[in-house]
C-alpha positions as CSV (number, residue, x, y, z in Angstrom):
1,X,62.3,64.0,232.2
2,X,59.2,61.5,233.1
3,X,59.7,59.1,230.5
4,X,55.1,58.2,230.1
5,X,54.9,62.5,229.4
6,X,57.1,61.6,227.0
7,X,56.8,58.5,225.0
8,X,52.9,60.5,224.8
9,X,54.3,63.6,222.8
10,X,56.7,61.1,220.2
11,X,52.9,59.2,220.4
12,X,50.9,62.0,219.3
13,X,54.0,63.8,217.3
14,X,53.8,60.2,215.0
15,X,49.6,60.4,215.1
16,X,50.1,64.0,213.5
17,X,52.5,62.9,211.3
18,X,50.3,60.1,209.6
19,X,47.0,62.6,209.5
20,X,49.4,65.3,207.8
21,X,50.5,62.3,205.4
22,X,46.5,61.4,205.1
23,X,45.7,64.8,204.5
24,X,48.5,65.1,201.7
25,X,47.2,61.6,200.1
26,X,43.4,63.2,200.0
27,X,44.4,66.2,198.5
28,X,46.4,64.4,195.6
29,X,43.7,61.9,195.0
30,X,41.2,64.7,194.7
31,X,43.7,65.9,191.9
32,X,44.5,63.4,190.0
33,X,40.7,62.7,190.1
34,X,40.3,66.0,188.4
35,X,43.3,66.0,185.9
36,X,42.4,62.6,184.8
37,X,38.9,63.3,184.7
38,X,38.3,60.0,186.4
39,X,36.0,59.9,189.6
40,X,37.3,56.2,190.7
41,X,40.8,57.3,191.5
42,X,41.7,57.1,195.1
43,X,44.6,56.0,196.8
44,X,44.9,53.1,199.3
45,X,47.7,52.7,201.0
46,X,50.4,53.8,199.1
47,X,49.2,52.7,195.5
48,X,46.4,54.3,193.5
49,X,43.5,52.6,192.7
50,X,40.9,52.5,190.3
51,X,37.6,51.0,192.2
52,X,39.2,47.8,193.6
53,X,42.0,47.2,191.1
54,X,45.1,49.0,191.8
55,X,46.8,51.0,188.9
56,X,50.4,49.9,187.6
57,X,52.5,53.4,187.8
58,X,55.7,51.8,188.7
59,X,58.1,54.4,188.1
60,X,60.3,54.8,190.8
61,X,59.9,58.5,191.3
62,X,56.2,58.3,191.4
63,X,56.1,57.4,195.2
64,X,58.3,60.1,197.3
65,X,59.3,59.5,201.2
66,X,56.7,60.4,203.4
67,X,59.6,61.4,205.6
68,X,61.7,63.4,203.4
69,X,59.9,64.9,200.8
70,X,57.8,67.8,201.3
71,X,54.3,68.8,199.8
72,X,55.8,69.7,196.6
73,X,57.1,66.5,195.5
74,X,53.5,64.8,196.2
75,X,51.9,67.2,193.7
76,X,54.3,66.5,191.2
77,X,54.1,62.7,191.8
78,X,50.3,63.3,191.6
79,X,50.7,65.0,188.2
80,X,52.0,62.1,186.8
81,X,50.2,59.4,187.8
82,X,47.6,61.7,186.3
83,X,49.1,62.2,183.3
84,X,50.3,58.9,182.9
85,X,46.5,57.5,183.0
86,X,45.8,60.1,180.3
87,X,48.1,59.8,177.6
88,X,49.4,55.1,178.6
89,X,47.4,52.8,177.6
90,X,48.4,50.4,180.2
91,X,47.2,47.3,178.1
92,X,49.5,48.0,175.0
93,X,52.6,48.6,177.7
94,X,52.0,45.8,179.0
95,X,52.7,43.7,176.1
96,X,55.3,45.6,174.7
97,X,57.7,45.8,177.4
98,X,60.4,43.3,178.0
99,X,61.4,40.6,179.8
100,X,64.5,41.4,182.0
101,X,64.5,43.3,185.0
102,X,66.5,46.3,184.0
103,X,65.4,46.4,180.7
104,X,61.8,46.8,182.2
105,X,62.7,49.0,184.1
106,X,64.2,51.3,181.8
107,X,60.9,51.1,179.6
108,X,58.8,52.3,182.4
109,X,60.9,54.9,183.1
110,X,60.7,56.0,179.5
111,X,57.1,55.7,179.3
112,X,56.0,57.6,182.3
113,X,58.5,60.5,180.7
114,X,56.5,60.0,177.6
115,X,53.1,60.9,179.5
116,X,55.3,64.1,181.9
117,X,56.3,65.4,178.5
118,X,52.8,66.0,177.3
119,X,51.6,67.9,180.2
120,X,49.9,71.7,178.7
121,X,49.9,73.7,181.9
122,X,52.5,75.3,183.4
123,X,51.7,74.3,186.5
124,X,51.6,70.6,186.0
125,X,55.2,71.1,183.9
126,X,57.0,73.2,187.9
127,X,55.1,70.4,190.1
128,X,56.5,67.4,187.4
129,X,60.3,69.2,187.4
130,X,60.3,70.0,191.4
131,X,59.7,66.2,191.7
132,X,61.9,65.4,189.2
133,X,64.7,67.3,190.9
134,X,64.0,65.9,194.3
135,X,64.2,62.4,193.4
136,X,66.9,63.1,191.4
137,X,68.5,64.7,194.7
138,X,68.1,61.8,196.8
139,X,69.5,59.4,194.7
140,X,72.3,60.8,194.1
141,X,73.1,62.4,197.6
142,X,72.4,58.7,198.8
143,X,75.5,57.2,197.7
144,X,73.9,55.4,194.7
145,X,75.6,57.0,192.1
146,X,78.8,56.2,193.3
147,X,78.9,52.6,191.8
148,X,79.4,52.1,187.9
149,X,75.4,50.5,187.8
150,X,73.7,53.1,189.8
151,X,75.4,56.2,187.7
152,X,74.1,54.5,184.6
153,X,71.1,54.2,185.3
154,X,71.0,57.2,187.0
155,X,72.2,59.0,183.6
156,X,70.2,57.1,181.3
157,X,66.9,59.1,183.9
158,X,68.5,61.9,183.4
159,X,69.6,61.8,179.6
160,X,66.2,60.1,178.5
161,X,63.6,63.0,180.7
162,X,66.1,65.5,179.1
163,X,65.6,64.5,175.5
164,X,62.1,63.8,175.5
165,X,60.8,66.8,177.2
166,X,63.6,69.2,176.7
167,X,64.1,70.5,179.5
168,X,67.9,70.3,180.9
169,X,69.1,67.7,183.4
170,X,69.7,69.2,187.4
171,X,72.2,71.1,187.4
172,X,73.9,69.5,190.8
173,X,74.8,66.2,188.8
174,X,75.5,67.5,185.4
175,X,79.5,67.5,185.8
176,X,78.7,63.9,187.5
177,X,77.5,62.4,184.5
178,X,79.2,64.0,181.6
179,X,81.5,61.1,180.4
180,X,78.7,57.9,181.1
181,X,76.4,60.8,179.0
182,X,78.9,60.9,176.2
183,X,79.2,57.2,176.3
184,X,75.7,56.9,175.7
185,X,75.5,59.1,173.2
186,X,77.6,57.3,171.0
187,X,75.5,54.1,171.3
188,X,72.1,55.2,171.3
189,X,72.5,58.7,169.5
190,X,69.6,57.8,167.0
191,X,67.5,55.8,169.2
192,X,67.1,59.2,171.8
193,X,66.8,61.5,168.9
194,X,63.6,59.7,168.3
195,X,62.1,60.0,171.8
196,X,60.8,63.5,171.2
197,X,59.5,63.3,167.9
198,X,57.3,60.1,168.5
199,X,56.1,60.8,172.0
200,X,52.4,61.8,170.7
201,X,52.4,58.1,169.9
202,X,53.2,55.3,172.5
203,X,53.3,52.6,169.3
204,X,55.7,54.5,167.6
205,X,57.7,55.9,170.4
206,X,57.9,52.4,172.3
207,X,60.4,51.3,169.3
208,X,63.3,53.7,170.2
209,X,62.4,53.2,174.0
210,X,62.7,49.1,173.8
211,X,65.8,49.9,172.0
212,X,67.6,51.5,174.3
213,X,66.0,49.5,177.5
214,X,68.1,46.4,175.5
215,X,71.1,47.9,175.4
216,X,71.0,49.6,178.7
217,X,70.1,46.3,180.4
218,X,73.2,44.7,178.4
219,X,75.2,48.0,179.9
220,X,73.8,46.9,183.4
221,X,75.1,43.7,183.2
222,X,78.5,43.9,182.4
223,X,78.7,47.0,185.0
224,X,77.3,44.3,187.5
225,X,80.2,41.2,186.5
226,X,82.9,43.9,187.0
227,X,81.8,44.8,190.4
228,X,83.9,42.9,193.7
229,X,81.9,41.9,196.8
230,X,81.8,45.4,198.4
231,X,80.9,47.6,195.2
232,X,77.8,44.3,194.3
233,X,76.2,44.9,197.6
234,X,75.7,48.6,196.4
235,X,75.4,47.5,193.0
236,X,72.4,45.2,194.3
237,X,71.1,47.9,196.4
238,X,71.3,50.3,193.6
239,X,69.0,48.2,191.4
240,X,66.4,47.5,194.4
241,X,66.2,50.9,194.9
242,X,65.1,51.6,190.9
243,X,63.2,48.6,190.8
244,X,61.1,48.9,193.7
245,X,58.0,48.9,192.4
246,X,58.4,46.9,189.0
247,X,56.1,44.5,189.7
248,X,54.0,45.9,192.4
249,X,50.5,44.9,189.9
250,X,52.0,41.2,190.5
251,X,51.3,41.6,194.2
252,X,49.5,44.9,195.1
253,X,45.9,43.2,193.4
254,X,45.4,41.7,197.0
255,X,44.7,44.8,198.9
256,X,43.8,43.6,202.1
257,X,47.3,42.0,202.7
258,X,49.0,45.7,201.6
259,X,49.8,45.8,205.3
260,X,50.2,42.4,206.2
261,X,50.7,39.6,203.5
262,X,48.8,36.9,202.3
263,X,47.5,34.3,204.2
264,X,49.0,30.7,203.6
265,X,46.5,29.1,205.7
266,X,43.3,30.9,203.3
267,X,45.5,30.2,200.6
268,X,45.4,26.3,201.4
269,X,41.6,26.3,201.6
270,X,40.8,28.3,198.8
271,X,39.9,31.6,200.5
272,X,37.4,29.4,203.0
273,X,37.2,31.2,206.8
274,X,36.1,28.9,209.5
275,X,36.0,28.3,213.2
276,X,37.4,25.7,215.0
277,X,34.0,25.7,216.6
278,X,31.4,28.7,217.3
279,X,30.4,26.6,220.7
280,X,31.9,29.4,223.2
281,X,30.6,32.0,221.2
282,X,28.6,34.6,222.7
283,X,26.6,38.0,222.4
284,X,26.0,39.7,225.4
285,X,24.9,43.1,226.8
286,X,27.6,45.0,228.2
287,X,26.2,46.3,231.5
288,X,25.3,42.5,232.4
289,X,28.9,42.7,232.8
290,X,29.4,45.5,235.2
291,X,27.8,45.7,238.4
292,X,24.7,48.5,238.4
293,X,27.8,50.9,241.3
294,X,30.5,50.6,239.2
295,X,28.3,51.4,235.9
296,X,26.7,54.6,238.1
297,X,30.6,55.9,238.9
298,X,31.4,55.0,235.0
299,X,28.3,57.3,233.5
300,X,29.8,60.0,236.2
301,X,32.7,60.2,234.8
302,X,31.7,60.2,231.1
303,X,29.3,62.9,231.7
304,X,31.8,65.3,233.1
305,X,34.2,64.2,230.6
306,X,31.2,65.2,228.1
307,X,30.5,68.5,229.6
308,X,33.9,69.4,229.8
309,X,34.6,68.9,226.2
310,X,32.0,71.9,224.7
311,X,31.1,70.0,221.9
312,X,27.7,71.6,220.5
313,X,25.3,68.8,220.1
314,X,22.7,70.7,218.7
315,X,25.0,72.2,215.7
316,X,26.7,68.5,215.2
317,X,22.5,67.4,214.3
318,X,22.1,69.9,212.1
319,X,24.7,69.2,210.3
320,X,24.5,65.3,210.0
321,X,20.6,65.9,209.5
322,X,21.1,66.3,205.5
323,X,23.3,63.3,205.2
324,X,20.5,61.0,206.9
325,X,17.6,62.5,206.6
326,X,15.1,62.6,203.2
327,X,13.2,65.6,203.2
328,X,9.4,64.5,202.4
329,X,6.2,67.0,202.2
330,X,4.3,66.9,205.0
331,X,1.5,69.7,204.4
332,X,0.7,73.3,202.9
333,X,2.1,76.5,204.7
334,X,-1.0,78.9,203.9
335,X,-1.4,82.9,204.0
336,X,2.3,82.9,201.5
337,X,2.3,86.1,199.0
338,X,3.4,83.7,196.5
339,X,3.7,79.9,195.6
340,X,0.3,77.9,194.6
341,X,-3.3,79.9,194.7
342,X,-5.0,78.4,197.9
343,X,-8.9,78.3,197.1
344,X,-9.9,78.2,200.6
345,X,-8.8,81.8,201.2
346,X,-9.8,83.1,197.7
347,X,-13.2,84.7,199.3
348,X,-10.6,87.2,201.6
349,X,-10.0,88.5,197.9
350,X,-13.7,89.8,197.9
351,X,-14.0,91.4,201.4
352,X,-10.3,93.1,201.2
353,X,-9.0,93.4,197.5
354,X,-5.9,94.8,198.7
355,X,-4.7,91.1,200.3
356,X,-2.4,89.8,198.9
357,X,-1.7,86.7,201.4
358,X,-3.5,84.6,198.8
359,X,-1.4,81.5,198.0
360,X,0.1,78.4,200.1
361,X,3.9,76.6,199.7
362,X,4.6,72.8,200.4
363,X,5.6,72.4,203.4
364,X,8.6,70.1,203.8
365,X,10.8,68.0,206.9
366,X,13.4,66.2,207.0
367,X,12.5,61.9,207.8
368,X,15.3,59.8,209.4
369,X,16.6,57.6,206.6
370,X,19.2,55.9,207.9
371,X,20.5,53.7,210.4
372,X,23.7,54.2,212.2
373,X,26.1,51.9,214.1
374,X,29.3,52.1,215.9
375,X,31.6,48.8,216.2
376,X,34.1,49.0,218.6
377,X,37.4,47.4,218.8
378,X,37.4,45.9,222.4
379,X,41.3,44.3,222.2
380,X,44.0,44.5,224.4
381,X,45.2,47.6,223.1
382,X,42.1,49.6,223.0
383,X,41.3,49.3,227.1
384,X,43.4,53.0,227.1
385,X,41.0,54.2,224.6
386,X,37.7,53.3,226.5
387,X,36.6,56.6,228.2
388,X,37.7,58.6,224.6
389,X,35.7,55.9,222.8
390,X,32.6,56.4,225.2
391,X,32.4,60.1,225.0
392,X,33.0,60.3,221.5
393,X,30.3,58.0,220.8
394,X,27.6,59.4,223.5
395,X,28.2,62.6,221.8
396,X,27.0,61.0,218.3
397,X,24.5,59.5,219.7
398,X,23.1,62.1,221.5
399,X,23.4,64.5,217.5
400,X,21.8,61.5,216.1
401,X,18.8,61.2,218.3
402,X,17.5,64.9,218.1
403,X,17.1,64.1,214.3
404,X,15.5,60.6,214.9
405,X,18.0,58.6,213.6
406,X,18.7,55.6,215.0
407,X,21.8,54.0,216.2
408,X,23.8,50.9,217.6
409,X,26.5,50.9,219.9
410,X,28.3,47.4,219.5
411,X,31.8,46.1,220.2
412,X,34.1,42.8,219.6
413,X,36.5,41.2,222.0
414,X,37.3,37.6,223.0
415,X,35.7,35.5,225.7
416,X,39.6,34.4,227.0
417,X,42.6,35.2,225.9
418,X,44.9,32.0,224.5
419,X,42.2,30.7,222.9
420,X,40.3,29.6,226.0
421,X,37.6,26.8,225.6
422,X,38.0,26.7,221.6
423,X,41.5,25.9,221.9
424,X,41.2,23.0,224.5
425,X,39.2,21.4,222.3
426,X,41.6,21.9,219.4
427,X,44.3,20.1,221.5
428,X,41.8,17.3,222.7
429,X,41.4,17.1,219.1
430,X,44.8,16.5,218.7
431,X,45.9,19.7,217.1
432,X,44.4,19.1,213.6
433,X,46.2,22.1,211.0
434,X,44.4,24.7,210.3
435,X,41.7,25.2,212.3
436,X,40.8,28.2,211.5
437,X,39.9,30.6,214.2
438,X,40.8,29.4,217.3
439,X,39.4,31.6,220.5
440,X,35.8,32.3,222.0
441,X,34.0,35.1,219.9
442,X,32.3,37.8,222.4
443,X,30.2,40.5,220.7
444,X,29.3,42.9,222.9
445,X,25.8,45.5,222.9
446,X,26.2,48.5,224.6
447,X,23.3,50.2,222.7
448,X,20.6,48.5,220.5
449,X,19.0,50.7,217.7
450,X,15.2,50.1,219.4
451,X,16.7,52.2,222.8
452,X,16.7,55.1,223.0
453,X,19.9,57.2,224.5
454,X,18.4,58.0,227.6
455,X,17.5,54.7,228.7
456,X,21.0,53.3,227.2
457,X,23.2,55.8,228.8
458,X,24.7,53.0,231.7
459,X,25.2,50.3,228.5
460,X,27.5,53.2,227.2
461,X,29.7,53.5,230.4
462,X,30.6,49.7,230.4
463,X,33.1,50.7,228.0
464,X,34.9,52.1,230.6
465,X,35.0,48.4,232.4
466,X,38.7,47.4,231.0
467,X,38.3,43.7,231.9
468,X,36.3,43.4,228.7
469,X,39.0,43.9,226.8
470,X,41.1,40.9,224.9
471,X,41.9,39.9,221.7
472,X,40.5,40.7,218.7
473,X,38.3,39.0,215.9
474,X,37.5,42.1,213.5
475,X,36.2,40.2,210.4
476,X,33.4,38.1,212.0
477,X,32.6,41.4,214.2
478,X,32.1,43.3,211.0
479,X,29.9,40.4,209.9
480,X,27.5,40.3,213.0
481,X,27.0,44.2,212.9
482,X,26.4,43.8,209.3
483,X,24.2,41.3,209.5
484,X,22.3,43.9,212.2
485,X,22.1,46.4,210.0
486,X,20.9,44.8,207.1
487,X,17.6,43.5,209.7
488,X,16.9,47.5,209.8
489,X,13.9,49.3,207.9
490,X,15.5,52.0,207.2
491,X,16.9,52.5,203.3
492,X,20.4,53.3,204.1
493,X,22.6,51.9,206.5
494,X,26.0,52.8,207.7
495,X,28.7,51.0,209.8
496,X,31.7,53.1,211.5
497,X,34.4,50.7,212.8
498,X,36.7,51.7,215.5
499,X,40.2,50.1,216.1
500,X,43.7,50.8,217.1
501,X,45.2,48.1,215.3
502,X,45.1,45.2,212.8
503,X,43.0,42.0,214.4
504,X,44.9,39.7,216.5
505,X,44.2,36.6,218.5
506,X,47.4,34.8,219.5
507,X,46.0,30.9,219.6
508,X,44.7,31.9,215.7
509,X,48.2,32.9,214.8
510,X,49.8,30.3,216.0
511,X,47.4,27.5,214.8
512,X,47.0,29.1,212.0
513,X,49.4,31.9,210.3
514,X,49.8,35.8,211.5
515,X,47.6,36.7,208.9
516,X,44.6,34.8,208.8
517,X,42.2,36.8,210.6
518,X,43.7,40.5,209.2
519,X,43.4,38.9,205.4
520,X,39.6,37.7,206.3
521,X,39.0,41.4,207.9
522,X,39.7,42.5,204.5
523,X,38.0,40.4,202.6
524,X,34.4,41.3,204.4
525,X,35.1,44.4,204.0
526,X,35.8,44.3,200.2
527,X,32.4,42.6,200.0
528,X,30.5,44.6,201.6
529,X,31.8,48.2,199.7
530,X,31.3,46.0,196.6
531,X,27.7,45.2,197.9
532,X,26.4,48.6,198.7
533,X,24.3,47.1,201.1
534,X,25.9,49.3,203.8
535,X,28.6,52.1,203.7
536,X,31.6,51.0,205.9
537,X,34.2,53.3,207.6
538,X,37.2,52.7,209.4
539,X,38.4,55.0,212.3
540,X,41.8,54.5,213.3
541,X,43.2,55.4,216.2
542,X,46.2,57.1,215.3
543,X,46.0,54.1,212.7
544,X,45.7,54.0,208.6
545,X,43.3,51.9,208.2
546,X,42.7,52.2,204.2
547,X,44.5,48.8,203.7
548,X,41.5,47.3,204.9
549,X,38.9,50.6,204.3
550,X,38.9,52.4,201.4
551,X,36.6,54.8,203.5
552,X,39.0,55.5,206.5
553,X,40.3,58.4,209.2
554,X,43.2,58.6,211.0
555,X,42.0,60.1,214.4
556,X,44.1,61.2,217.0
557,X,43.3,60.1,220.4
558,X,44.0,62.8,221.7
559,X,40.3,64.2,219.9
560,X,38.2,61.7,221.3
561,X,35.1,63.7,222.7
562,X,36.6,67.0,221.1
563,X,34.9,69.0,218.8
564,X,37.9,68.3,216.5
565,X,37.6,65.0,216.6
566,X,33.9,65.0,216.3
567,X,33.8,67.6,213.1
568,X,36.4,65.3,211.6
569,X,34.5,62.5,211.6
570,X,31.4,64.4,210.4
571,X,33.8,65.8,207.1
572,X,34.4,62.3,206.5
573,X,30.9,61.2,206.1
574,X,30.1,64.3,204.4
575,X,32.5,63.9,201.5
576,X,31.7,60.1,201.1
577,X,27.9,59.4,201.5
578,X,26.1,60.3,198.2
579,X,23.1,63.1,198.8
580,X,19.9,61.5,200.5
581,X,16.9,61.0,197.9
């Protein structure tokens, strides 16, 4: 079997994979949004967040395996993040719950039962037990329970869900945990009895529940002195696997390192960015890069690449017209059988009393209100991409035009790769630390917003030249077409990033750390959502980008310059951008 035909499917098999995952993440944002009656709610990532800050649901069973768990368990997860904002207050918690590890865990595990058992519709109650029983599932069919800490924490979950909202433990693990259950029992019969009756109030019910998180915690520590070297090394991977998230609100606030860590180097310098030096930088136009030949055969090939993809232009305007457009009143619409009386035609009233064509309507159109631009990604990694990214972008373009809105077509790479002139002069220097970015910056035109499509149709091609393509800078990119947009007229403004990967410049990395320029990426694009100044979203190819977006699409490249890839594009603008006014 051709190995390329098939390293593409496992590709495109993975790139479905993450869009089903997306799709799944959507769906249970848009209903905890509606249980918790709280519009902020969205997930980034992995963790739900409200606005920038990112909630603390830490219970272990709140986050199921993308891989293993089926839409089921998601729904139920969903439910109780939901119900948990509802019915915690996240402040009192917070100072109630103890100091050591197990013990905390223990209370947040008792606490988010607390919010489950308070659920009214049926619904909510099957989604909360079919997570419930999956978790519950794996961790037992996962060899946890088979060392003395892992089945007693594993029975306390059970034993403490049971009691407080009365419904029985799973079935498959019920002989398993009879005798550490009986145990229990006897030392914290009075403490569980109370777990039911006070769960209408976290004050009163957080007494019984720091109760028995003490004694469980003493429990866990004498199960974990007993063990020998091969039963601690489960031992410690049973408590990493129930701890997991116990302090994710330590870390997690930082959410433009959620895919790549912190930055030591920003860190150091108190968050400050900088550049070695900006000397080499440069913004060209593209097709001053190509010769006028190569850029004809380039635009050949685009246009049949176009042509063959059917995508209906026409339709694709009208339906991106409401988003950017304003309607405004530009006139009367006379001779209407109803609306206002129109005096000019009121003598036709005399001569024919039968008219009834007697009244005039405003007469409305739709005004471009927006300005549009596309930044590409013009790394390493992206020169695969170019003729998709070209065709997918004409096709925009084109859409955008019929309804006068206008557009930019810009893109990032690096003027060398290595670092090039910046970094010789770092090393003349004598290799001073942290230097900040350390590589030529190349920004790249392919279309300004004051030409129109026709006239920048060769511009477009160059992005089929893959000698532009190097390293990547994202975070000063996003800047400069920022920065662009903001010099616009027009009263809204929108900025549609498009990358295959987190930014990357080797002589940064190594000058600097790995994560300098992904952590600064982040931080420009927190300041700009915060801002409002322009709506930011991030297309990934075959990439989650909502670490860095909390606006994002996971597009598969095998769509670029398909009508599936083009309407999903449009779905994302359509659910995010607030109706024109």
């Amino acid at each position: 079997m051709d190995s390329t035909a098939t390293a593409d499917r496992t590709g495109t098999a993975d790139t479905a994979a993450r869009r089903r995952q997306q799709q799944i993440r959507q769906l249970c944002a848009a209903s905890i949004r509606a249980l918790a009656a709280d519009p902020a709610l969205d997930f980034r990532g992995d963790h739900l967040y409200r606005g920038r800050s990112v909630l603390p649901l830490n219970a272990p069973h709140l986050y199921p395996d993308q891989a293993a768990d089926g839409f089921g368990s998601f729904r139920g997860a969903a439910d109780g993040m939901a119900l948990r904002l509802l019915h915690s207050d996240a402040a009192l918690h917070a100072r109630l719950r103890p100091a050591g590890q197990t013990a905390r865990l223990v209370f947040e595990l008792l606490e988010q039962f607390r919010a489950e058992s308070l659920a009214g519709q049926p619904g909510v109650v099957r989604n909360l037990r079919v997570r419930h029983e999956a978790w519950s599932t794996q961790f037992h069919r996962s060899g946890l329970t088979e060392t003395s800490l892992g089945l007693l924490l594993y029975t306390v979950a059970q034993v403490c869900r049971s009691r407080v909202t009365a419904e029985p433990v799973v079935a498959e693990t019920e002989d398993l945990i009879e005798q550490t259950r009986g145990r229990l029992s006897a030392l914290l019969g009075p403490d569980l009895a109370l777990l039911r009756r006070t769960r209408t109030r976290q004050t009163n019910y957080a007494e019984p529940a720091l109760a028995i998180a003490v004694v469980i915690e003493s429990l866990a520590d004498t199960a974990q002195a007993d063990n020998d070297g091969g039963a601690e090394r489960s031992a410690r991977k049973t408590r990493e696997q129930f701890s997991l998230l116990v302090d994710a609100e330590d870390d997690a606030w930082l959410p433009e390192t959620a895919a790549s860590g912190a930055s030591p180097t920003l860190a150091d310098d108190g968050g400050a960015y900088r550049a070695f030096t900006t000397a080499y930088d440069r913004v060209q136009r593209a097709a001053s890069l190509v010769r006028p030949e190569l850029l004809h055969d380039y635009r050949r090939r685009l246009d049949k690449r176009i042509a063959d993809s059917g995508v209906n232009v026409a339709l694709l305007a009208r339906r991106l017209e409401p988003l950017l457009c304003v309607p405004v009143t530009s006139g009367w619409n006379s001779g209407q059988e109803e609306g206002m009386i129109d005096g000019a035609r009121l003598s036709q009233l005399v001569c024919s009393p039968a008219e009834r064509r007697l009244f005039q309507t405003e007469r409305h159109e739709a005004r471009p209100a927006t300005a549009v631009s596309f930044l590409i990604d013009c790394s390493g990694s992206m020169k695969q991409h170019g003729e998709g990214i070209a065709a997918y972008v004409d096709v925009f373009l084109r859409a955008l035009e019929r309804i006068g809105v206008a557009t930019e077509v810009l893109g990032f790479t690096t003027g060398a790769w290595n670092g090039g002139k910046a970094a010789r002069d770092w090393k003349r220097a004598r290799s001073p630390r942290r230097p900040g970015r350390l590589n030529e910056v190349n920004h790249l035109i392919f279309k300004d917003a004051d030409t129109n499509w026709r006239k920048a149709r060769p511009g477009i091609a160059a992005l089929l030249k893959t000698t532009l393509y190097r390293e990547g800078i994202d975070g000063e990119a996003v800047q400069w077409a920022a920065r662009r947009l903001a010099d616009r007229t027009e009263e809204h403004r929108i900025l549609i990033v498009l990358s295959d990967g987190s930014p990357a410049d080797g002589a940064t990395a190594l000058a600097n750390d790995e994560h300098y320029l992904q952590q600064h990426l982040a931080t420009v694009v927190r300041g700009l959502e915060d801002s409002g100044a322009v709506n930011v979203f991030g297309v990934g190819l075959g990439l989650d980008m909502s670490p860095y977006f909390s606006r994002s699409l996971i597009l598969d490249t095998e769509r670029l310059g398909q009508p599936e890839g083009v309407r999903e594009l449009t779905g994302l603008l359509e659910r995010s951008l607030p109706p024109p006014r």
